[in-house]
N, C-alpha and C positions, 0 to 999 in steps of 0.2 A: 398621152404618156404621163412620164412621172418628173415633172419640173422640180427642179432641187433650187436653192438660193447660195452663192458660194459667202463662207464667212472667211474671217482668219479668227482664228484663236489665239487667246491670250496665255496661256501654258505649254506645257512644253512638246515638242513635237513628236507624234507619231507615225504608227509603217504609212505606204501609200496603201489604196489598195489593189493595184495593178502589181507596181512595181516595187512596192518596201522599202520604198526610200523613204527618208524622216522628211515629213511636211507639215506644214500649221494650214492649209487651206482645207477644207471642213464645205462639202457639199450639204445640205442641209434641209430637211422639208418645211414646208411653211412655219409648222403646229412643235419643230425640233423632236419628232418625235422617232426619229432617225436619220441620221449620217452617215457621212462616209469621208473618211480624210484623202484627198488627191493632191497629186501634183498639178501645177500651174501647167507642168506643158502637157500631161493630160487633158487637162482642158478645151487647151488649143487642138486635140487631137479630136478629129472628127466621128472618128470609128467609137469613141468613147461617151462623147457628150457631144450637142450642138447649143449656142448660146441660143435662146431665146428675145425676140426682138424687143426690145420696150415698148409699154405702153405709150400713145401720143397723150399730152397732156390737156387733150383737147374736152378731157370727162372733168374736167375741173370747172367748179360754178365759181361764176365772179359771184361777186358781191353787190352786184346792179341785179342781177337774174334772180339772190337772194331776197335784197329788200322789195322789188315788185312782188312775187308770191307774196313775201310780210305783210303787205300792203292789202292784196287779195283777200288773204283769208282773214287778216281785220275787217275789211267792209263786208265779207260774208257772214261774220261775227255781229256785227251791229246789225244787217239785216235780220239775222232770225231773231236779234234779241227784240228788235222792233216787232216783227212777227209775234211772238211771244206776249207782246206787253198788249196787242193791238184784239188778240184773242181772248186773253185775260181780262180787258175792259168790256169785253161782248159778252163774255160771260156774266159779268157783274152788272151790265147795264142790267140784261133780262133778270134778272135775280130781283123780286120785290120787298124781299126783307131786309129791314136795313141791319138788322144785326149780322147779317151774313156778308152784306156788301163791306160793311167794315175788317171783316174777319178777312175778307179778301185782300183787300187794302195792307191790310199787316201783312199778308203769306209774300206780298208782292216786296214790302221793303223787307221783309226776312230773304225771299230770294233773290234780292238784287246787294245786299250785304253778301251772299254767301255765293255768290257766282265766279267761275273763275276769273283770274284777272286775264287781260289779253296779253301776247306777249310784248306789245310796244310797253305796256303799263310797266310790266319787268322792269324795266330800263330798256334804254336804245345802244345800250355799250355794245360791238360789234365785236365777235370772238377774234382774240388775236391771232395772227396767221403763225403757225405752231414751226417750229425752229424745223429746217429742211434736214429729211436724216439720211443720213448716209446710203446712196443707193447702192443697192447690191447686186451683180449679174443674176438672171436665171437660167438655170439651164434643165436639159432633158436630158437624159440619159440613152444611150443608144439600147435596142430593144433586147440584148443580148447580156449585158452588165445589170439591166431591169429585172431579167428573168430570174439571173445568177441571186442579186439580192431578194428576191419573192423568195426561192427556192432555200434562202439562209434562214431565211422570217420563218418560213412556213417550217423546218428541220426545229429548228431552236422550239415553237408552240410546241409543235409534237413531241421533244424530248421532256416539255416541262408536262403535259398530260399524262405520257408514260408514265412519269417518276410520280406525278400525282394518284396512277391507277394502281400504280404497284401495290403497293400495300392493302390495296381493298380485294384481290387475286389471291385465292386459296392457296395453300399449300401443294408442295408437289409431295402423293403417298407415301410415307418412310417405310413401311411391311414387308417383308419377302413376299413372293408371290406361290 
């Protein structure tokens, strides 16, 4: 269905849309890219909207869960670079001219100067846990107020296509007949 987020607004109040009473409560979709103002006891009303349960906060990674993977894809890091370095010498062993073995020798400290850094290299600063924001109920909308608003959506495109066609629609014949 269509999950809305309830806000309140900071301006001044508008009709509901059931009932046209003035309210600041503002059902809202994720992206704000449509609303609708209700009343609170709306809300509570079942026929209208159902609250949506929360998520458990169980999809949250510590920060132990973190630094192991960190850890992981460092020692996977050093291993290919070892890999890397351990092909590169086999290549250079077989190589009988020494002017190419040296040429090799430089491409290796050109590409160990220009290799990325690992993230521990970064720094080990641990991103700070970001200020808790205001949660907000979600709700659905019962399937009849959903259709209601599609059917407003869909009126409103098609009046703005009209008014877009019109003018491109010939003339009606002025002549006697």
């Amino acid at each position: 269905m269509y999950a809305e987020t309830q806000r309140q607004t900071a301006g001044t109040a508008k009709a509901c849309y059931v009932c046209f009473k003035p309210t600041t409560t503002v059902l809202a979709t994720v992206n704000a890219a449509d609303f609708l103002y209700t009343c609170p006891t709306h809300l509570s009303d079942p026929g209208f909207a159902n609250i949506v349960p929360s998520e458990p906060s169980s999809s949250t990674i510590s920060a132990e869960e973190i630094a192991k993977v960190k850890t992981e894809w460092e020692e996977r890091q050093k291993k290919k670079l070892e890999r890397e370095k351990a092909e590169k010498e086999k290549a250079s062993d077989t190589d009988d001219d020494s002017k190419k073995k040296s040429n090799g020798q430089n491409e290796k400290a050109t590409h160990a100067s220009k290799s990325p850094q690992t993230p521990g290299s970064l720094g080990t600063t641990s991103p700070s846990p970001s200020p808790s924001l205001p949660k907000h109920d979600r709700y659905t909308l019962h399937r009849d107020f959903f259709d209601m608003r599609q059917s407003e959506h869909r009126k409103r495109r098609q009046a703005a296509q009209a008014k877009e066609l019109a003018p491109r629609l010939p003339g009606a014949p002025m002549g006697s007949i």
